[in-house]
N, C-alpha and C positions, 0 to 999 in steps of 0.2 A: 454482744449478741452472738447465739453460737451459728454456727457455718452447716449444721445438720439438716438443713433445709436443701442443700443442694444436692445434684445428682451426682454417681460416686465415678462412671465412666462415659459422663457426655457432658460437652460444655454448657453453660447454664448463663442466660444473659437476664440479669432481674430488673426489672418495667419502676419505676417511679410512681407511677399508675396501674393499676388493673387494665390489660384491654387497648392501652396506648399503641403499641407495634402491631394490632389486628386496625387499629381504627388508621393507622399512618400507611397501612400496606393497601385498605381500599380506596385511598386518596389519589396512593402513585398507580392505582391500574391502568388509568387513562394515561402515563407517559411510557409502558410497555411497548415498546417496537418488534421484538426478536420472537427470541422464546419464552421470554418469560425469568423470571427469578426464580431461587430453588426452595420450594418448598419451607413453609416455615410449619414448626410443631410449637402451640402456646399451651401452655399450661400453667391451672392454678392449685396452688397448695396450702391447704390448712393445716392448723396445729390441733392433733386429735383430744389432747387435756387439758390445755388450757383456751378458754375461747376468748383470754383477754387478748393475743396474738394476732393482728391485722391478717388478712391473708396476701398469698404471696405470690405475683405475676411473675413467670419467667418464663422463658422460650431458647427456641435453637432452630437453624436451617436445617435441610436433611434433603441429600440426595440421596437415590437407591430405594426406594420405598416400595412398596407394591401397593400402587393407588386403583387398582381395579374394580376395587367393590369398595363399602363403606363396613363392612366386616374386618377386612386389610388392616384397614388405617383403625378402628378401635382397638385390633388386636398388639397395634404399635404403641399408640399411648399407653396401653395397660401394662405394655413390659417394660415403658419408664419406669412403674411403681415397682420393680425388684433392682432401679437403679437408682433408689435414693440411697444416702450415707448411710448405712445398718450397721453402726460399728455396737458391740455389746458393750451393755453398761454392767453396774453389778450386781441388780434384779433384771435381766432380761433387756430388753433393746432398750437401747439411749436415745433411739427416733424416734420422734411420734407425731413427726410430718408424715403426710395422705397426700398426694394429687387427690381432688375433687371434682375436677373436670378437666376438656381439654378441646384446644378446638385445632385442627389441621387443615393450612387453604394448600391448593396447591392450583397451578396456573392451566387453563385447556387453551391449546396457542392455536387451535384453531378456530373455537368460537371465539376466542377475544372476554372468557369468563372466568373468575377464579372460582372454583368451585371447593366448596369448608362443608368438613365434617365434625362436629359440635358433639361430643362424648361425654355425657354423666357419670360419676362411677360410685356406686352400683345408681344404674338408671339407664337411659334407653339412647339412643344417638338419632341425630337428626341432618340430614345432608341438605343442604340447597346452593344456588350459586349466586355470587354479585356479579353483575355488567359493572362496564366500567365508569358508565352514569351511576353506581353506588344503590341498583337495583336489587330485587331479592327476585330470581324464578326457579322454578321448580327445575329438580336432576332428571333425565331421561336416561336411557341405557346408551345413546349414543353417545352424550357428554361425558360419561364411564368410559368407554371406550376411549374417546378422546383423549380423555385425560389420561390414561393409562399409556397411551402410546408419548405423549407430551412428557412425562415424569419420564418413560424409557431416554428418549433423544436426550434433555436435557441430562440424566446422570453421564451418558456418551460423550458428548461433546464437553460438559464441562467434566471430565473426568483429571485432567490435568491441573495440578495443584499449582504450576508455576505460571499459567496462563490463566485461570480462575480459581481468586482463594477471596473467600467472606469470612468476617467475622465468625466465630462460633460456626462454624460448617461440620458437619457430621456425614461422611459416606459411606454405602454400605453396598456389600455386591448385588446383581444384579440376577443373572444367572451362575449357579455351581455345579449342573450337570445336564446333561443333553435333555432331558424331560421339564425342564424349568427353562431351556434356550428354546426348546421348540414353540413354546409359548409366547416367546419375546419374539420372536420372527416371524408367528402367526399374527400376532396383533398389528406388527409394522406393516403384513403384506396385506392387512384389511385395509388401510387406510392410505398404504402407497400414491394409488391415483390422487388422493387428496391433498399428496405431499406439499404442492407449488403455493396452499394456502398462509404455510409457515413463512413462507419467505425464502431468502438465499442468504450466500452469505458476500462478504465484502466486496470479492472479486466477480460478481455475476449480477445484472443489471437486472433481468427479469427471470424470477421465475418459472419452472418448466417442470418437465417429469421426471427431468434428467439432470436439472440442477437446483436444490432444493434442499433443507435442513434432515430432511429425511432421509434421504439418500446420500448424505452427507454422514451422519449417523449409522446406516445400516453399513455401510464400505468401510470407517472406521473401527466397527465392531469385526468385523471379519480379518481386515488387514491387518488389527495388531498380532491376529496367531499366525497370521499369514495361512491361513485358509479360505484362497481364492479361488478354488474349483468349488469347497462346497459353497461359495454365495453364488457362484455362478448355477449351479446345479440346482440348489434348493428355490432359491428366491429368484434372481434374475431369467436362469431361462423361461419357465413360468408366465411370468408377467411380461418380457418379451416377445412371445407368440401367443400371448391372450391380448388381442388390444382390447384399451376401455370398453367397461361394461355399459350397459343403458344408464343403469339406476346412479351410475357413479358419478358424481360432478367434476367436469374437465375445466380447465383456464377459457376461458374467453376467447382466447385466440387459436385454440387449440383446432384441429381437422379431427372430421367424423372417422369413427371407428374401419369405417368403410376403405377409407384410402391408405390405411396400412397399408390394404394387400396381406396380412397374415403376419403379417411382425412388425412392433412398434420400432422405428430406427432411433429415438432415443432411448429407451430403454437398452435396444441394442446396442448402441454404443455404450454403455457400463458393463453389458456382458460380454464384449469384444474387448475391454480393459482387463476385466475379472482374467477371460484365458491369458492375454498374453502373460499377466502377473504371475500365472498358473504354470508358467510356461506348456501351455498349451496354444500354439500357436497357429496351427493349422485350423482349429475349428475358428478361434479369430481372425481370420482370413474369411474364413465360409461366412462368419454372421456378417462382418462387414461386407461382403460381397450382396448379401440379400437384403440387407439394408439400406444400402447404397442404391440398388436396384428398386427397390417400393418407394426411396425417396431422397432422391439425386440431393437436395438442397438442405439434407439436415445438416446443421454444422458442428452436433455434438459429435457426430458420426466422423462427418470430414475431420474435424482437429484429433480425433483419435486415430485416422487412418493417419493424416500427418505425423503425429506422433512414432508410431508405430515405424514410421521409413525414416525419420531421425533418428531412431535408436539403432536400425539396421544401415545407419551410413550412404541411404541412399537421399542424397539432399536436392539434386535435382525435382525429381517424383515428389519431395515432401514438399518442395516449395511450390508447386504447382496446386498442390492440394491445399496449402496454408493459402493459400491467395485467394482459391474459391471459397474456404469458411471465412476465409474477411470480407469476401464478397458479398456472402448472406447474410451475415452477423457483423456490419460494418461498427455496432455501436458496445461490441460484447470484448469484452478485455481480455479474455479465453483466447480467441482466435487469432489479437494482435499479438498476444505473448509467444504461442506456440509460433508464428512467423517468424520472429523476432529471435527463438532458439534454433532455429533452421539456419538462421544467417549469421548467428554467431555459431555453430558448429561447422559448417561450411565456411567460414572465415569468410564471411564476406562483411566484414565491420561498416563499412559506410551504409549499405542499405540495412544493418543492425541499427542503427543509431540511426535512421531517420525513421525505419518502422517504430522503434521504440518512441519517439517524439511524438511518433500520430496514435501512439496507445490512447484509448479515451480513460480518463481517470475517475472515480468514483469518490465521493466523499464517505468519510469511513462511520461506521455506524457502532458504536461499543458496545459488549456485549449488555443485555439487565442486571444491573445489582439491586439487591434491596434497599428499599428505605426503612431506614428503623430510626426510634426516638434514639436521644441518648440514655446510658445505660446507669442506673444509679452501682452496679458492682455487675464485674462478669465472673465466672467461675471456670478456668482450668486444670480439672483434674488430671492425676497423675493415673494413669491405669493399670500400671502394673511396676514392678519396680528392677525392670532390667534396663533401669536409665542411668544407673549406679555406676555402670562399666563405661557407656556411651555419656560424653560430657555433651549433650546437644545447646547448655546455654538456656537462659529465660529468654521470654518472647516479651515485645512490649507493641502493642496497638499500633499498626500503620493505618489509619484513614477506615474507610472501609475492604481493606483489601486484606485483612485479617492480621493472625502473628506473624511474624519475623522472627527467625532463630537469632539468640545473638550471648554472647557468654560474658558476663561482665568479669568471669575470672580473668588475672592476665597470665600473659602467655611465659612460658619458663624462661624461656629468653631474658636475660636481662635490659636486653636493648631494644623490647620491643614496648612502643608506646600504648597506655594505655587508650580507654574506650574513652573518655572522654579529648583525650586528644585527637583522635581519629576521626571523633565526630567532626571538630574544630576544621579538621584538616578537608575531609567531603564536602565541607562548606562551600570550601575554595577549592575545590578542584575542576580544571579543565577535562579531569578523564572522564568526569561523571554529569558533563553536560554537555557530550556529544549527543547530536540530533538524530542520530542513525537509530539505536535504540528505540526513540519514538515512534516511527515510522510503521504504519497499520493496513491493511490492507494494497490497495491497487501499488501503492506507492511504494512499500514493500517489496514487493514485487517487482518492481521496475528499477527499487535502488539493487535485490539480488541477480538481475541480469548486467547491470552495467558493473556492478563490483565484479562478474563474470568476463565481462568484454576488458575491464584492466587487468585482469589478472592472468590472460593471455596476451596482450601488447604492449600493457605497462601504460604510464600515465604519460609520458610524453609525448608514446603517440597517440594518445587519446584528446589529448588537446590537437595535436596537427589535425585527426580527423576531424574533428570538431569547429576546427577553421576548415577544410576544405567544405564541409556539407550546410554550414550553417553558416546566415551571417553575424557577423564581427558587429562588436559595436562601435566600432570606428568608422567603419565600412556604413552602415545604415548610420552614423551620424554625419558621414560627406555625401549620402544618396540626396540629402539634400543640405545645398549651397547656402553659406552666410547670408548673403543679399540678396534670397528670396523674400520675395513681398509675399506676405501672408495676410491673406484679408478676412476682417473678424468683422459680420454682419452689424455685429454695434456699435463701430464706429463709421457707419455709411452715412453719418454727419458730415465727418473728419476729410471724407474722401472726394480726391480730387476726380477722381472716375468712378462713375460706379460702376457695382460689380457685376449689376446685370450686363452693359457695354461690354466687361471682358469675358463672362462667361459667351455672350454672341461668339465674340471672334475667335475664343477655342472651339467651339461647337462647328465654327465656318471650318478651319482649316485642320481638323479632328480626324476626318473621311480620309483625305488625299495623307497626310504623315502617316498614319497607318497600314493604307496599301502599300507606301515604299518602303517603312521602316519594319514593319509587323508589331507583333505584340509586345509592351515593353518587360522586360526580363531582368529577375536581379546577376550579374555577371560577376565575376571573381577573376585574379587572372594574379600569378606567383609573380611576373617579371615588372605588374604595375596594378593600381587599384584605380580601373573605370570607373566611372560613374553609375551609381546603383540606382533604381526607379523601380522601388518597393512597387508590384500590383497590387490589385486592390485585395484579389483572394489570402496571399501571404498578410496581409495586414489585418486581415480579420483575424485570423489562424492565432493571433500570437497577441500577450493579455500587455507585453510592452508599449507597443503601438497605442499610440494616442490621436482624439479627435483632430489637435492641433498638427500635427503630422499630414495628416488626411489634406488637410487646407494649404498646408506649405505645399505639399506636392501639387497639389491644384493652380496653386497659383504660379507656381515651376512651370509647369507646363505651359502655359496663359501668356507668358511672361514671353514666353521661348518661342510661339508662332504667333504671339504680335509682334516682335523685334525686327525690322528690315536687315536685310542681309546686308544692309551697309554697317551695321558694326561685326558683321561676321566677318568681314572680307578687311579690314583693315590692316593696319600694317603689323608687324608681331610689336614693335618695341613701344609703340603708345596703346595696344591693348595692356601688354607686361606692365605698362607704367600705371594703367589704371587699375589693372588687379591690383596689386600689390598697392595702392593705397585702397582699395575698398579693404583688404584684407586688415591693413595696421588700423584701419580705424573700424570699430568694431563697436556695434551698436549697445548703451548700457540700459536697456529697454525695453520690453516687445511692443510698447507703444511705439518706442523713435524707429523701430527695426521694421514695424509696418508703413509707417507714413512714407520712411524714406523709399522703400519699396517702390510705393503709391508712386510717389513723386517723381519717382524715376521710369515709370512709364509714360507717365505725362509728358517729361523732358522730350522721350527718344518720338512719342507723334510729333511735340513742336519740332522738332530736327527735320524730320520725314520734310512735312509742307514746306518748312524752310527751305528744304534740298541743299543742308548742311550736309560736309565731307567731313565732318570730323563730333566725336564722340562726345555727348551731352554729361559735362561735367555736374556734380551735386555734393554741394557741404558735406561732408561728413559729420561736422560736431553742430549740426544746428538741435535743437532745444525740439521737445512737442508742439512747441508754438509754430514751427517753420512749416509741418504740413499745412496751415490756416493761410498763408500770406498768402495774397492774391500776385502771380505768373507775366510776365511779362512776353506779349504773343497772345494767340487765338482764345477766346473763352472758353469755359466749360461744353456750351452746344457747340460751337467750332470741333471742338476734343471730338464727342460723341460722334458726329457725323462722319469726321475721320477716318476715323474705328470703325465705323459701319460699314463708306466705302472698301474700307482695308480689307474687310471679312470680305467684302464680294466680288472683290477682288481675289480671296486665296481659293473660293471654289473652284475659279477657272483656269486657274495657275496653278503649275507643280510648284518639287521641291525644289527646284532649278530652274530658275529664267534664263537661261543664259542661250538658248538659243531661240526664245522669243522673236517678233520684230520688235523697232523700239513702237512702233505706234501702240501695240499693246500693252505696254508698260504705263505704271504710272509716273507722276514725276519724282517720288522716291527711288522708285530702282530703276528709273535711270541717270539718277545723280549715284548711286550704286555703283551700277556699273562703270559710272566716268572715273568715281573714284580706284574703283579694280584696276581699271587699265593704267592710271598712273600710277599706284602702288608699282605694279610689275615693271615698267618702264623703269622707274626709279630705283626699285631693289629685286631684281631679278634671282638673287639666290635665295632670299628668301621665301620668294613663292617655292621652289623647286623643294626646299626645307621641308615648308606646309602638307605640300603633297606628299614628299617621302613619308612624312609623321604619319598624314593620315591614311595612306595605302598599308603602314606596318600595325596602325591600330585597330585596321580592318583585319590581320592575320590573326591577330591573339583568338585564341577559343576561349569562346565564352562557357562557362562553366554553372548549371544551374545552382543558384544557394535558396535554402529554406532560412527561415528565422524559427530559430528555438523557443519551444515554450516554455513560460517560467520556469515550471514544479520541476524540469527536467535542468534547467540552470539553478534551480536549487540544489536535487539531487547530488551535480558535478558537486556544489561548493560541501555537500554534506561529506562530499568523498575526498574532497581537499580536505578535510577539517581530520577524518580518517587514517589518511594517509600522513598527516603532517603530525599525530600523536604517532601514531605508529615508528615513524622513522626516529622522535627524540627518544623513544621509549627503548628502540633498542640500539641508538649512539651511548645510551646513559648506560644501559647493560654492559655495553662493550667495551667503554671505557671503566665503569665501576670492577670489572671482574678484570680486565687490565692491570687494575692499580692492586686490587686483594682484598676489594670490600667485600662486604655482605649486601648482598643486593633484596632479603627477603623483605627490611622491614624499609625500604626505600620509597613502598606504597602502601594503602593502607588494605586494607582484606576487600572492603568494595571495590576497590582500584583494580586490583589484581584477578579481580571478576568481571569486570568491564573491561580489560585489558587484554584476557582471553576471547570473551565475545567479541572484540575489536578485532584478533589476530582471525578467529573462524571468519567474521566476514571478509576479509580480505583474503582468505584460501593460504594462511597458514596456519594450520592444525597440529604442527609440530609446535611450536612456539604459544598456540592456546594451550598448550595442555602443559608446559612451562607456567604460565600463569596463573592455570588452574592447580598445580602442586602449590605451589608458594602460598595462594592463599588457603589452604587447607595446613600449612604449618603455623600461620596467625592462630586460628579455631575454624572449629566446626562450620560447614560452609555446604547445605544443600545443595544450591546451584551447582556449585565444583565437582562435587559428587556426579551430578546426574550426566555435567557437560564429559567428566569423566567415564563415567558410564556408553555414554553413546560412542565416546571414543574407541573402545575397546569391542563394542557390540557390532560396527562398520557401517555407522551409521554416517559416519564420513569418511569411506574408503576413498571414495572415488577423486575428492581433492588431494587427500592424503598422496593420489598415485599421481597426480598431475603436479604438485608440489616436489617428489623426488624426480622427477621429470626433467622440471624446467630449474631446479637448483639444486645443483652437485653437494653445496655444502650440508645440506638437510642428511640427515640422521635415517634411513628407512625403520617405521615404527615394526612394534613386534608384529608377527605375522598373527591374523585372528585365531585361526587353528591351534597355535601354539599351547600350552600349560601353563607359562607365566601371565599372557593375555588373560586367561580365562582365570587365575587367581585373582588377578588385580580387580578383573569385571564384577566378581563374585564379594569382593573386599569392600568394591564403592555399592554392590547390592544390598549389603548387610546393613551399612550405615543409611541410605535409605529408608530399610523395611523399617528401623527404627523409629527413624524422623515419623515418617505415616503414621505408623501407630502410637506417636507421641500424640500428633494432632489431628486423631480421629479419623484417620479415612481408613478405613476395614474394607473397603472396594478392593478387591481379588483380581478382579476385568471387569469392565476395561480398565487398566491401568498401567499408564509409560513403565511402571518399573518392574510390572507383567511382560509388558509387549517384550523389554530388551534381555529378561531372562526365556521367554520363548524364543530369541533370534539365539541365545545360548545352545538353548537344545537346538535347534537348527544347525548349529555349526558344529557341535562337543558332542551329541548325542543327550539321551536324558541320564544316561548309566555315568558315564563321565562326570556330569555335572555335578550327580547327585552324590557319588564318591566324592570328588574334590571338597563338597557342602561341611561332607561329614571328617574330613579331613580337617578342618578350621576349628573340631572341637569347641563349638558353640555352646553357651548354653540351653536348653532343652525350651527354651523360648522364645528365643532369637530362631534356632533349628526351626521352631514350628512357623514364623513368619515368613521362610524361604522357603519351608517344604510346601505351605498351600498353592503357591506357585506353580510349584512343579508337579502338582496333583492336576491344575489346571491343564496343562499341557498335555499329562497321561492320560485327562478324562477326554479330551477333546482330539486325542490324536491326532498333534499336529508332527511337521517332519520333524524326526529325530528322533520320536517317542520311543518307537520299535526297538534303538539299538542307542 
């Protein structure tokens, strides 16, 4: 069958069915969260002579559209038809494939509808929309509107190919000169107030005016030319001193228009961002000052005034101000981050790392991709043929996440293995199933501040910190003792006392231990490790802690003010002697480990009424059978009664009898005390011992410890796991280049991809971009490219200058200003522009490999740039993929443009 059915420069995915990808896309409407999927364009095509030819479903995604009318979008599907295969036969055209209709959905993320525009050709179009119950209602001009600003934000935000790539995805620019932008920014600021409808994104709990996919979108579009006076100028001052309109609908929790005072303080806080960026800083001062003033308690406002005094080195003032936005915004991950870089810029690492522990984390939400059936053939054409010079490799189907470059030529090297060993070898590799990688919003986030805090103290003292501020799990595994009786409400069969009796007599003598002792606190101490007594609020805090925990400490305590001070006071060498066998025998159980518990309070009452002087011995190796045996001594209601007197007895009694009379005593303490007095008589240096012990355990400073939360004891081990590839990765270098190997083909090309993104998160940039060569000597390698690119644009200066900083041996990179920098930048743009228009993205701006040739002119000028361009002696179509670029920049005047 011939191939003359497909389209000659836009990918073509053909349906098994007619209709199948429109009828699977109104199924997944109801699982849409975000913004929505990117546009899909179906089309059908007949065979115009022969009508024995089935007709033929195909379709394609499409960002960049102009969805504003249904004019738009017809006039889109009809310039399909000058992209079918037209090659000439030898009477006239060899095609006589037609699209015949066409239907275009695209997503409104406000109302939650897809709205399709259904195209005859020649015949009439017809627009309506589906709910996501699978209904049909009619279009209004504002579900126009809607959708128009929905298609703007979604080609924005997903404009990035390495963070969002679909099968078959086709992009196309947005705006190309200030008369087509002013329209795109008039549409956003219609609908601005309505922003908080879309949602947020990862790191933001609820929506607002000031954190929302739209303003998330409009800041991104201006940022990348780095013209941030005009968003401030055009758009945000504006809608800054305009608060909400009547007719406009606010969030729910939103305040009337009335209590601005004449300027919205969220809004202002973006236009207080927009100047500083502007360096214009003095009017970002004035807006925060009037914003602050109409409403003390914003904390978009607060964390950008914070910010602002972080960057100017004043960390006192910022951290005063990060305290009050955590104060209002206790549950916003915004406000504990910005805390959290105040304390690590002020080196204060311990209150770093326990702010960062009380960050609240956020479950991560990924972005919409479409569902589509599978595809019985896909089509990628070739667009033009300056791929002849550029070897970029075939692509083969990852999942839904579209092509992957990959060259199945091999490399001249003789010694370089091929693709299928390589594959073999990714299988098993450790570099390629680190978990950092993974790692998606909040958590993100909190893994790139702590890789910050190591990579100013280093990892050793990062654990020292980590034991001072947190507890050990040694430490909360001796907070509580072996032969705590731990009593489990189901077997109050089993039990020799019940548990109502000993919660009474904690409850009796509960009042008086806490006035003299206070509240119990986890303690720490370097010369010896006291005993720790988790509260209750740490134990909730943290996902370790378990119910049974809860119960052991319970009954600890229980255990501990029903006990007579007669086994407190005895002598040291027959307490020593009975530790130390409770210790060797050691319960193989939590049934024998309870009973025996049990059992051993029963003992120490029969003792009490005995007014035995010496310590109630108990089996160690008896059987679960032994809690059952009936005791020898007072009954069960004997027991209880005991216990009961005992409690009412410790209301009226301190923690010290000792200077009671005896008539107020019972007859336990004062067989107690008889027995103290001849203790001392008999071994007089040992008491003197006791007391020195316990007057020097009273000196130790007690040191507050938290218990660590999981995701953040994960994080540590994600950065173990890190730092433990990193270190073999560069013993192997150091010795292979030692001996006179070749160290290129010693990883495979994904290796040496993840090996550089290993070295970037850990703030070395010299040594990523080591990685990133190497794997671009394998093949053609996007990533490496772009990570190179950024490198050269100074997109990571600022590690780069903390890296020669803090190690002598590091190499200082070229200077960005330089001729060489700016060749190399210009080298890794070329290869790029290529890759793009291999795979269909025609998007001009926003576009990363737009944004880092405007940071070009920013630093070169555009006359520089544009010489050097034509110095490289391109071909005249490679030239023209760099020059629209730099048209962009010249039309938009951004800095640099003039000179």
């Amino acid at each position: 069958m011939s191939y003359n059915d497909c389209l000659q420069d836009v990918p073509d995915i053909f349906e098994n069915e007619i209709g199948e990808a429109l009828a699977m896309r109104t199924e997944s409407l109801g699982l849409i969260r975000e913004m929505g999927p990117p546009d899909l364009c179906h089309i059908v095509k007949i065979h115009s002579n022969n009508r024995n030819e089935p007709d033929i479903g195909s379709y394609h995604h499409a960002l960049g559209v102009d969805t504003s009318s249904s004019a738009s979008i017809a006039a889109y599907i009809n310039s399909l038809q000058y992209s079918l295969n037209d090659k000439p036969g030898w009477f006239g055209s060899g095609n006589n494939w037609k699209i015949a209709s066409g239907t275009y959905c695209t997503y409104n993320a406000f109302s939650k509808v897809d709205l399709r525009v259904q195209i005859k050709i020649p015949g009439g179009v017809d627009a309506y929309a589906i709910t996501m119950q699978g209904e049909r209602k009619e279009v209004t001009d504002e579900l126009w509107k809607e959708c128009h600003v929905s298609a703007i934000l979604r080609a924005i935000l997903y404009s990035d190919p390495a963070e969002y790539s679909v099968t078959g995805l086709r992009r196309l620019t947005l705006a190309t000169n200030l008369r087509e932008e002013a329209h795109l920014v008039e549409a956003l600021m219609e609908q601005f107030w309505n922003g908080w409808k879309l949602g947020s994104n990862a790191e933001t709990q609820v929506a607002s005016h000031s954190r929302n996919f739209l303003v998330d979108g409009l800041m991104m579009y201006f940022a990348g030319q780095g013209r941030f006076i005009d968003c401030a100028a055009e758009v945000l001052s504006p809608l800054a001193y305009a608060p909400v309109g009547g007719q406009q609908q606010q969030p729910p929790d939103s305040r009337s228009s009335l209590d601005f005072k004449g300027i919205d303080p969220e809004v202002a806080a973006l236009l207080a961002e927009a100047y500083v960026d502007g360096d214009e800083e003095v009017k970002a001062v004035q807006v925060m000052h009037q914003a602050l003033k109409a409403k003390p308690s914003c904390y978009p406002m607060l964390s950008t005034q914070a910010e602002f005094l972080r960057l100017k080195k004043q960390y006192s003032a910022a951290r005063k101000i990060a305290l009050m936005a955590v104060k209002y915004a206790p549950s916003e991950f915004h406000a504990w981050a910005e805390l959290t870089k105040v304390y690590i810029d002020d080196n204060d690492f311990s209150n770093a790392l326990l702010t960062l522990n009380t960050c609240p984390m956020y479950t991560y939400v990924d972005r919409d991709y479409p569902r589509v059936p599978t595809p019985r053939r896909i089509n990628y054409p070739v667009k033009s043929e300056i791929l002849a010079e550029y070897s970029l490799g075939d692509n083969f189907t990852n999942g839904n996440y579209g092509p992957v470059p990959m060259n199945p030529r091999p490399s001249t090297d003789s010694d370089a293995p091929g693709v299928a060993e390589e594959a073999a070898q990714n299988e098993t590799s450790f570099i390629l199933r680190l978990a950092a990688p993974t790692l998606k919003g909040t958590f993100a986030h909190a893994y790139k501040l702590l890789t910050g805090i190591v990579s100013t103290i280093g990892w050793d003292e990062l654990l020292q910190l980590r034991s001072s501020v947190f507890v050990m799990e040694e430490e909360y595994r001796n907070s509580v003792g072996p032969s705590v009786a731990v009593d489990d409400e189901e077997d109050d069969e089993d039990d020799s006392i019940p548990l109502s009796a000993l919660k009474e007599c904690k409850k009796a003598g509960s009042e008086n231990q806490q006035s003299a002792n206070g509240k119990a606190e986890i303690t720490t101490s370097e010369a010896q490790t006291p005993e720790i007594q988790p509260d209750e609020g740490t134990k909730t805090g943290t996902a370790d802690s378990a119910q049974g925990d809860d119960q052991a400490s319970e009954s600890n305590e229980i255990k501990k003010e029903a006990k007579p001070e007669e086994t407190q006071d005895e002598p040291e060498e027959e307490d020593q002697s009975n530790k130390n066998e409770s210790q060797s025998a050691k319960p193989k159980s939590k049934k024998k480990k309870k009973n025996r518990g049990k059992k051993s309070n029963v003992q120490e009452v029969k003792s009490q009424e005995a007014e035995s002087a010496e310590p109630t011995e108990q089996p160690q190796d008896k059987g679960p059978e032994a809690s059952k045996e009936p005791t020898n001594g007072p009954d069960t209601e004997q027991t209880k009664t005991s216990i009961a007197e005992l409690g009412d007895q410790m209301d009226e009694a301190s923690l010290s009898d000792k200077d009671k009379p005896v008539a107020e005593l019972t007859a336990p303490q004062i067989a107690a005390r008889e027995t103290k007095k001849q203790a001392e008589e008999q071994h007089p240096e040992q008491d003197s011992h006791l007391e020195a012990q316990t007057s020097k355990e009273q000196d130790v400073p007690h040191v507050r410890k938290r218990l660590c939360e999981r995701w953040l004891d994960n994080l540590i081990m994600i950065l173990f796991d890190d730092l433990r590839t990193y270190t073999n990765w560069r013993t192997k270098m150091h010795n292979m280049r030692a001996a006179g190997q070749q160290v290129v083909h010693q990883f495979t090309q994904a290796e040496w991809e993840a090996l550089g993104d290993l070295a970037l998160r850990l703030h070395r940039p010299s040594e990523a971009r080591e990685a990133f060569e190497s794997a671009l000597r394998i093949r053609f390698s996007a990533k490496a490219w772009r990570r190179l690119l950024e490198l050269h644009t100074g997109k990571y200066a600022a590690i780069q200058a903390e890296e020669v900083k803090r190690h002598d041996s590091v190499v200082p990179p070229l200077p960005l200003t330089s001729t060489d920098s700016l060749m190399m930048a210009l080298d890794a743009a070329v290869w790029l522009a290529v890759y793009n228009d291999r795979w269909y993205n025609s998007m001009t701006y926003p576009n990363p490999l737009c944004n880092h040739i405007i940071k070009l002119v920013n630093i070169h000028g555009l006359s520089k740039v544009h010489n050097s361009l034509i110095s490289m002696n391109l071909k005249p179509a490679v030239f023209g993929m760099i020059k629209r670029h730099l048209e962009i920049a010249e039309k938009f005047d951004v800095t640099g443009a003039k000179w």
